[in-house]
N, C-alpha and C positions, 0 to 999 in steps of 0.2 A: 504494500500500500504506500499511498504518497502521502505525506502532510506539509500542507504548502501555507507557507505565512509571508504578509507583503511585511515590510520593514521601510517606513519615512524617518529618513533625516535631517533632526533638526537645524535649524540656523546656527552657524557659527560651528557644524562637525562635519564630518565628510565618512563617506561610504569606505572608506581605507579604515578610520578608526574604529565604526563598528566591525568590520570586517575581521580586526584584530582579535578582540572578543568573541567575538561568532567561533573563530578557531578553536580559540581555547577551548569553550562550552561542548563544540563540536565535537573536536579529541575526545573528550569525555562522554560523550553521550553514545558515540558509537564503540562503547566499550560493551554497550547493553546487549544481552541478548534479542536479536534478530533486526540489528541495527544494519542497514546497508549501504550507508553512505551519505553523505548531503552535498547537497550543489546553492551556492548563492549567486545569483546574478546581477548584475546593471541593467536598468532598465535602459533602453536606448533613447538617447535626447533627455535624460532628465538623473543627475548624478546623485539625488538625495534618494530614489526610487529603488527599491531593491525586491529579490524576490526570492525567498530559499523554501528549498525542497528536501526533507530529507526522507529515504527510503526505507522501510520496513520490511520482516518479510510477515506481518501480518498488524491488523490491528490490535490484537490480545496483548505483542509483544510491545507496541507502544504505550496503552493504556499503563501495560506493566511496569515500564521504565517511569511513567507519570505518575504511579500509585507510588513509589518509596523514591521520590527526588532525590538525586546527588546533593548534596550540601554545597560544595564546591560547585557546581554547577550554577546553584540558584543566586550564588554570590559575585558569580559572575556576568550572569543575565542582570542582577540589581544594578552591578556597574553599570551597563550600559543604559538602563532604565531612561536618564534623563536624558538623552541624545538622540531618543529613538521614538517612533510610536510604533508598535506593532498590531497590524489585523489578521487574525487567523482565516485565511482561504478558505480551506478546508481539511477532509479528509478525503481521499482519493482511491478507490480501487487501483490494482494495475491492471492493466490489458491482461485477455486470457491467452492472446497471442501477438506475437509480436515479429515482424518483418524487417531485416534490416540490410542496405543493400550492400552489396561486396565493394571493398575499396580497391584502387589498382595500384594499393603499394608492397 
């Protein structure tokens, strides 16, 4: 599954500083069982605008990792608290199949 949250930054910080954070918290969260990875991105034309993704391999395992927070985790998300607003997207199925085309390297 996907759980996808936009991330707006504040006046006077830039998407490099949350970015920073985002890492750390990341490292850590994909320690969890059935953690699969995260992606953040730039929104195109608008540098406060971001968009991260991180992968599951179910929702049970995320709710799981939500039910006993990292401590270290949440103290790090707090940093970032006042340079950020975040709206939770969603939660996302994955595709039950998926196609991808060959590269020619």
């Amino acid at each position: 599954m996907k759980y996808i949250f936009e991330v707006i930054i504040k006046d006077g910080h830039s998407a490099e500083e949350y970015a920073a954070v985002w890492v750390q918290a990341s490292k850590l969260i994909q320690q969890a069982p059935g953690a699969r990875g995260t992606e953040l991105h730039r929104k195109i034309g608008n540098d406060h605008s971001l968009i991260a993704v991180a992968s599951w391999d179910s929702k049970a395992h995320r709710d799981a990792m939500e039910a006993k927070p990292n401590e270290v985790v949440k103290a790090i998300i707090k940093k970032a608290a006042p340079f950020v607003d975040i709206k939770v997207i969603g939660e996302f199925a994955d595709p039950e199949w998926v196609v991808f085309p060959e590269t020619n390297e």
